[in-house]
Every structure is written in structure tokens, then in C-alpha cells.
Residue frames relative to the residue before (quaternion, step in Angstrom):
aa qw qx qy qz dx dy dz
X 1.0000 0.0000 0.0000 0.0000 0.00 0.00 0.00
X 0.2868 -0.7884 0.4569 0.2957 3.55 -0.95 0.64
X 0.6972 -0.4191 0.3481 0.4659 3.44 -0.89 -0.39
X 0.6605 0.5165 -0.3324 0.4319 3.17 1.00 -0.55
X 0.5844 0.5465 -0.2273 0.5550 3.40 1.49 -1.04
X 0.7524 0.3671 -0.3278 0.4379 3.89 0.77 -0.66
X 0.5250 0.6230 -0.3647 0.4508 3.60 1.50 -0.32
X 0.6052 0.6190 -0.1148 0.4873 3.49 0.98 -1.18
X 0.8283 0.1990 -0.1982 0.4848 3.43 0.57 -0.85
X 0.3018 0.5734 -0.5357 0.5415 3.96 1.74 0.19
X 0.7701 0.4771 -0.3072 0.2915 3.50 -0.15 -1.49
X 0.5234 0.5706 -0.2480 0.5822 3.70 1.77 -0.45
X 0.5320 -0.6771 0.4547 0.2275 3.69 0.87 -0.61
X 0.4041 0.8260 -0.2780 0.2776 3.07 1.90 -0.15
X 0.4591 -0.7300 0.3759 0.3392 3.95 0.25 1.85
X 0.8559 0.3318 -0.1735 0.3568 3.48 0.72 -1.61
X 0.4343 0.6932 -0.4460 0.3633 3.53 1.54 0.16
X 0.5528 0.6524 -0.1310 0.5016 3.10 1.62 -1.63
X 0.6035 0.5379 -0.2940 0.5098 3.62 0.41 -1.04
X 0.7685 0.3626 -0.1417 0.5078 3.42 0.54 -1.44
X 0.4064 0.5091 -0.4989 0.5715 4.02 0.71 0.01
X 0.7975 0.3688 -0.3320 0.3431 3.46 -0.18 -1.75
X 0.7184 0.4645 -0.4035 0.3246 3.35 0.30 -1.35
X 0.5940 0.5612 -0.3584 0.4514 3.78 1.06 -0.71
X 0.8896 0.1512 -0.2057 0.3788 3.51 0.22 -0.61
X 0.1675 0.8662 -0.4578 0.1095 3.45 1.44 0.11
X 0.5419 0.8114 -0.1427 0.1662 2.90 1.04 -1.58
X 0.6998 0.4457 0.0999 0.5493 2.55 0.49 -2.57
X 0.8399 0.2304 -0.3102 0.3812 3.14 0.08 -1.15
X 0.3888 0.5892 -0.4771 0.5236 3.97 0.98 0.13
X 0.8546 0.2088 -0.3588 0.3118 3.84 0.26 -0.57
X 0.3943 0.7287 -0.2923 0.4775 2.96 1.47 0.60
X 0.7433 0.3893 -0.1706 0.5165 3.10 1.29 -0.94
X 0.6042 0.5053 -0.4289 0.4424 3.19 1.45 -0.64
X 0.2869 0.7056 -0.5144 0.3940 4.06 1.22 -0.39
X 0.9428 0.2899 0.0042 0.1646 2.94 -0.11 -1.71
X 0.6223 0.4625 -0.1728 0.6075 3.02 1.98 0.07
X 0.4750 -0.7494 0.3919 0.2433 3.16 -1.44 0.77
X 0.7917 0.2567 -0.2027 0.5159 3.59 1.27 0.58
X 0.5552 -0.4423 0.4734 0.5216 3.82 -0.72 -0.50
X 0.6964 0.5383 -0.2565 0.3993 3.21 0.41 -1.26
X 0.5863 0.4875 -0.2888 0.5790 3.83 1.43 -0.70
X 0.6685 0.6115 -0.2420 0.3473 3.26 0.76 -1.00
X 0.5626 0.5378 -0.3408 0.5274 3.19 1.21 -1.16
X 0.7088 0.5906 -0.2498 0.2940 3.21 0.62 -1.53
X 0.5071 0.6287 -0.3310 0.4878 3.59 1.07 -0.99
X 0.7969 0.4765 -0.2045 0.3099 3.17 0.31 -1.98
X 0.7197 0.4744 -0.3378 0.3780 3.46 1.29 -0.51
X 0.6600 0.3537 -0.2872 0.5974 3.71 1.27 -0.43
X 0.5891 0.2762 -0.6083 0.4546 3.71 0.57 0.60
X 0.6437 0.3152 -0.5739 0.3962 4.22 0.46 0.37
X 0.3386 0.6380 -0.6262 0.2935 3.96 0.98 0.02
X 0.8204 0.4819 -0.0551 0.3028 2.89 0.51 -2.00
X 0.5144 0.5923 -0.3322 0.5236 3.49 1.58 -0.87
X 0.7160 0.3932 -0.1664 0.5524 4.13 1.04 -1.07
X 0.6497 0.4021 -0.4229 0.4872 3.72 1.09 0.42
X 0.6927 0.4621 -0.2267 0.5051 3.92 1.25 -0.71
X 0.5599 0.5626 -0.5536 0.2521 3.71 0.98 -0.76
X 0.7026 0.3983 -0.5159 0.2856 3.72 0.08 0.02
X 0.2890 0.7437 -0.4668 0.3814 3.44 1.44 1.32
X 0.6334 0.5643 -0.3011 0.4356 2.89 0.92 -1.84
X 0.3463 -0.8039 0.4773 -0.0775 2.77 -1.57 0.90
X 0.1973 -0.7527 0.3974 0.4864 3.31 1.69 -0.99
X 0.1335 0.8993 -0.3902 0.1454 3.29 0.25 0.51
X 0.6265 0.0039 0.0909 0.7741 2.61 1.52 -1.76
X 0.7257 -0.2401 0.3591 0.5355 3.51 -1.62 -0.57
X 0.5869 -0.4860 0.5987 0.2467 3.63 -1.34 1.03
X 0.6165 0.5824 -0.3565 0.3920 3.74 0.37 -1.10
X 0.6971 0.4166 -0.2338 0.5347 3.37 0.58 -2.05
X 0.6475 0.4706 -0.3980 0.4483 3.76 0.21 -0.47
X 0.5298 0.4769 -0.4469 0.5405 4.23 0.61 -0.54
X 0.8684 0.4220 -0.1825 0.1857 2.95 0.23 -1.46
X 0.3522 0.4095 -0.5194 0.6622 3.60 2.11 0.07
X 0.3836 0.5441 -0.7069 0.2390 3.65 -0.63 -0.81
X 0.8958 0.3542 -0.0459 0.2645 2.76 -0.37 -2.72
X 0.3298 0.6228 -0.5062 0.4971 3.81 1.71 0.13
X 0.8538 0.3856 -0.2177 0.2737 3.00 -0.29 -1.98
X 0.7948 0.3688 -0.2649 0.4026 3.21 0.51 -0.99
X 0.3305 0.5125 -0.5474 0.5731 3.85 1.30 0.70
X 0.6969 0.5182 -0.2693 0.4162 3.75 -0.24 -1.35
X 0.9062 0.1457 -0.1486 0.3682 3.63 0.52 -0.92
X 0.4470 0.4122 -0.5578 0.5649 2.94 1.53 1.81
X 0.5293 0.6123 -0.3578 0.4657 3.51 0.98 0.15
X 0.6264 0.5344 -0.2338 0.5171 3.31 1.63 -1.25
X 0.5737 0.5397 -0.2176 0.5764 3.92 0.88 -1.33
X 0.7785 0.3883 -0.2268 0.4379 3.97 0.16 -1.21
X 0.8833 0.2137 0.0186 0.4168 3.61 0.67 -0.94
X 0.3111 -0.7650 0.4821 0.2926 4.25 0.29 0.37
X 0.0810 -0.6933 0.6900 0.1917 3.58 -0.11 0.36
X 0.4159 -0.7405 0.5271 -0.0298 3.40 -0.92 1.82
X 0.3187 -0.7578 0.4207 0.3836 3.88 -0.31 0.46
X 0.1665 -0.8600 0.4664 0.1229 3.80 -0.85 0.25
X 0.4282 -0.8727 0.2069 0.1105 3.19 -0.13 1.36
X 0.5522 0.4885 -0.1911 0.6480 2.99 1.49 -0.83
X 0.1064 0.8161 -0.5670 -0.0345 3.23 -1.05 1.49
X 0.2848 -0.7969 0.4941 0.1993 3.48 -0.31 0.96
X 0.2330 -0.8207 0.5216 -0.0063 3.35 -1.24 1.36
X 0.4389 0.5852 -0.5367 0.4206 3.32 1.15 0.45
X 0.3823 -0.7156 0.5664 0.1448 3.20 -2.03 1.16
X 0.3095 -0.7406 0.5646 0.1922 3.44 -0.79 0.89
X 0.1279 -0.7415 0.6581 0.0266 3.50 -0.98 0.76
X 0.2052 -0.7082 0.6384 0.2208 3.56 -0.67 1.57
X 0.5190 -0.6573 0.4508 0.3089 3.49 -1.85 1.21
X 0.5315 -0.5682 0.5303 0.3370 3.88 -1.16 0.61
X 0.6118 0.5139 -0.5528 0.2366 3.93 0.66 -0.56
X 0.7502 -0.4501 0.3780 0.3029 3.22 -1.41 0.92
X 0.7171 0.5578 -0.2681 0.3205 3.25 0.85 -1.31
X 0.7121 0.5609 -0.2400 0.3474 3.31 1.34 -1.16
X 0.3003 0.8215 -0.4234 0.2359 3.41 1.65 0.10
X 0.5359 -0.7494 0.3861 0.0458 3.40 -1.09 0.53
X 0.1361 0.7340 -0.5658 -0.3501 3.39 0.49 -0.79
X 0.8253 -0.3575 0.3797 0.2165 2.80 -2.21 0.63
X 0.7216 0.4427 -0.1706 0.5042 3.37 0.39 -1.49
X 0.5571 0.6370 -0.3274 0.4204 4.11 1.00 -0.20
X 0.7456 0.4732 0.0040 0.4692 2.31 0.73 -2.11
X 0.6697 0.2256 -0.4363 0.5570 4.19 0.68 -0.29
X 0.4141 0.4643 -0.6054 0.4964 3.94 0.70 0.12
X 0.7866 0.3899 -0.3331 0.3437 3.45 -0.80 -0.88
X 0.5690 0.6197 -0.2979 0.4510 4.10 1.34 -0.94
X 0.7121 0.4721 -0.2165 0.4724 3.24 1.14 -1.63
X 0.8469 0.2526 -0.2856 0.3706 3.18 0.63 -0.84
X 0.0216 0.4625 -0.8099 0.3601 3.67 0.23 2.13
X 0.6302 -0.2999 0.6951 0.1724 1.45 -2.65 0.05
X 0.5937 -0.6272 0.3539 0.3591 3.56 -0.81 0.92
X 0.7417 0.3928 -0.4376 0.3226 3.54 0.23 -0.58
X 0.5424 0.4973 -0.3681 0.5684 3.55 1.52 -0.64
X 0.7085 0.4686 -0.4158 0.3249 3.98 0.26 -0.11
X 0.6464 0.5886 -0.2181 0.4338 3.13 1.12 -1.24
X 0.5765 0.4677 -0.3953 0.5409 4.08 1.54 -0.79
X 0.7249 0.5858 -0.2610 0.2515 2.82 0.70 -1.51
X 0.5105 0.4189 -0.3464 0.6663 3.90 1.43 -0.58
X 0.6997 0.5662 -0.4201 0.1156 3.44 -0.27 -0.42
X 0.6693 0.4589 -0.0352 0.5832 2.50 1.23 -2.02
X 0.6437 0.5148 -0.3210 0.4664 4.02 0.64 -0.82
X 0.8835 -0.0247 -0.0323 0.4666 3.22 -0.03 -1.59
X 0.5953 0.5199 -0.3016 0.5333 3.84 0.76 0.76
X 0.2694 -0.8137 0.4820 0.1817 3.60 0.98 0.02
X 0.2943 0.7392 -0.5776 0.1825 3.46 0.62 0.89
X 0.1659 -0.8157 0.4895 0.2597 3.57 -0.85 -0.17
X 0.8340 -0.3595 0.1452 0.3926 2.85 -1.61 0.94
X 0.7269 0.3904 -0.3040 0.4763 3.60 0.46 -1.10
X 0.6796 0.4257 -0.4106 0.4340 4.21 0.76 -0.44
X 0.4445 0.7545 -0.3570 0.3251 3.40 1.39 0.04
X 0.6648 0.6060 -0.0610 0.4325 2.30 0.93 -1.81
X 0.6207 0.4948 -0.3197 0.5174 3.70 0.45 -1.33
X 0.7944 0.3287 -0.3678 0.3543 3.58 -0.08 -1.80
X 0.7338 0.4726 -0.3115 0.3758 3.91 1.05 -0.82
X 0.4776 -0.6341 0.4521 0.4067 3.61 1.29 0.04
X 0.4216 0.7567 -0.3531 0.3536 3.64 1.19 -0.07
X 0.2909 -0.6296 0.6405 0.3297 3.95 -1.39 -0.15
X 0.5602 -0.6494 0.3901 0.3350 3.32 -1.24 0.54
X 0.6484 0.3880 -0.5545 0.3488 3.45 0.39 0.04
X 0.3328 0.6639 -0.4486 0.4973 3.91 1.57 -0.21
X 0.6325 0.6152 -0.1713 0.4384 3.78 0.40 -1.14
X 0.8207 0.2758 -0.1033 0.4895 3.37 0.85 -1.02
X 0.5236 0.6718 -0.2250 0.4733 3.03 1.70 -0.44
X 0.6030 0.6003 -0.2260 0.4742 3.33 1.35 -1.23
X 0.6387 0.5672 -0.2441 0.4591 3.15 1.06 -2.04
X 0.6577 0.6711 -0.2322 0.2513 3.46 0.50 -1.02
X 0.5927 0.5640 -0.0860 0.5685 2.93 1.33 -1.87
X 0.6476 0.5554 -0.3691 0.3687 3.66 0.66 -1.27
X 0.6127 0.6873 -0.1714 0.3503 3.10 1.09 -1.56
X 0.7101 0.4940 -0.1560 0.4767 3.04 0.66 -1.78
X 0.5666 0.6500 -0.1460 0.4849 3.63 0.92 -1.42
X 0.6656 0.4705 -0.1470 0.5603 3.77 0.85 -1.40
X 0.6856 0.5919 -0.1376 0.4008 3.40 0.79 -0.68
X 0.8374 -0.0541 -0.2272 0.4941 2.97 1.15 -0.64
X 0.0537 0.7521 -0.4865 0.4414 3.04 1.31 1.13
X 0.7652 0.4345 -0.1150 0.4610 3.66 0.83 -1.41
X 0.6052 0.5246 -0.2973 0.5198 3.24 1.38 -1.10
X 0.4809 0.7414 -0.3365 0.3253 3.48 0.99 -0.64
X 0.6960 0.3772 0.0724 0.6066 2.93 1.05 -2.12
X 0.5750 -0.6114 0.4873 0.2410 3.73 0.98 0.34
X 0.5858 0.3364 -0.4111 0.6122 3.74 0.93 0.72
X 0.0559 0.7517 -0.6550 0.0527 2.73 -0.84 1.86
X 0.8566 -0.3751 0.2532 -0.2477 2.33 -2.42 0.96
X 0.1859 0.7788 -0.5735 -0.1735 3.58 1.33 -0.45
């Protein structure tokens, strides 16, 4: 079946078209959610109400872009605007403008599995920039919009995340330049 044929027959309501969407992108869009959440167990959770929502809008999609890139806002937005509803993202005044530069020595490497422990466990407004802007190339100003935020709030957040991450690691004895 093509994409065009599995898009088409979601937009029909079709159980086993659906089935087949999910099992194809589960994947992806699960590590996406896990990004953005502060557990598996959230994560799971994300992943099911961003395919609720992914099987209530597809007769949005348009083709515009890649079908993927379109799942894969879905499962942004609709994280972000339970995060928005669950949690106020507070403005913060103090904005810190030093750049952090992570060090190249081998040693200071991370693993993977640390490092999204230590991501997840922000505080949501400092996670949610902090995935965006890091590992999603958003900028400061699309931040802003999707978080209802101002950009210097945005950078502030990003900052804090940073700062936070840092010694989060130092904690655990992985330091930081």
C-alpha cells in the first residue's frame, strides 16, 4: 500500500489502515515523545493522544510536506498542549547570556541513556525549550509562539536547562565544560 493509499483510507476511518499507520510510525513518533516527557510511562502516554489526535486531523494533511514531518508536529504539539493545560509556564526575568560550550574530550562523553534521564527529569518548561531548541532546531521565536511565552523567556528557560543539565552531570561526576 502506498502512502497515498494508507493516507486516504485513515481519512475513511479504516481500523486496519490505522493499525498499519501506527505500527509504521510508532517508533519515531514514541522517540519523540519520550524527548518530551519526563518518563516512559508519560511517553507511552503522549504517544497515545498524539495518534488519537494524529487519526482525528489526518483529513488536514494536505501533502504539502512529507506525511512523516506532519506525524511528527502532531506528536510535538499535542505533547506541548498538555504540558501547556497541566503546568503555567511562568515568565523569568533574569536572563542569562553566557554560552556554554560542551568539551570535545572523549572522556566527557555522556551516555545517551544518562543524559535523557537527567533531560526528563526538568522541570517542564526547561525540558520542553530545551528539546526544542537543542534537539529539534526550533527557534527561540517558534518557541515562544508554541509555549505562549516571549523570546527572551525562551532563552531564559534554555539557559536554566543548560545550567541545571550541568550540574545534574557534575553530580554524577560528568563534567561539563
Amino acid at each position: 500500500m502506498t502512502e497515498e493509499e494508507l493516507i486516504k483510507k485513515c481519512k475513511k476511518g479504516n481500523r486496519a489502515a490505522q493499525e498499519f499507520l501506527y505500527r509504521k510510525y510508532s517508533a519515531v513518533l514514541f522517540g519523540i515523545c519520550l524527548k518530551y516527557s519526563r518518563n516512559r510511562t508519560e511517553a507511552e502516554d503522549n504517544l497515545h493522544d498524539s495518534f488519537v489526535t494524529i487519526f482525528d486531523k489526518i483529513h488536514q494533511f494536505r501533502a504539502a510536506g512529507s506525511f512523516e514531518g506532519w506525524l511528527k508536529r502532531v506528536a510535538v504539539n499535542t505533547v506541548l498542549q498538555k504540558y501547556r493545560r497541566e503546568e503555567p509556564l511562568t515568565l523569568i526575568t533574569e536572563v542569562l547570556a553566557e554560552k556554554e560550550e560542551v568539551s570535545d574530550d572523549p572522556e566527557t562523553e555522556v551516555p545517551l541513556a544518562t543524559l535523557l534521564r537527567c533531560v526528563q527529569e526538568l522541570p517542564n518548561k526547561y525540558r520542553l525549550t530545551f528539546n526544542m531548541y537543542v534537539l529539534d532546531g526550533y527557534s527561540h521565536k517558534e518557541i515562544s509562539r508554541a509555549l505562549g511565552t516571549s523570546e527572551g523567556t525562551s532563552k531564559s528557560n534554555l539557559a536554566r536547562a543548560k545550567a541545571l543539565l550541568r550540574e545534574k552531570l557534575k553530580n554524577i561526576n560528568i563534567h561539563i565544560a
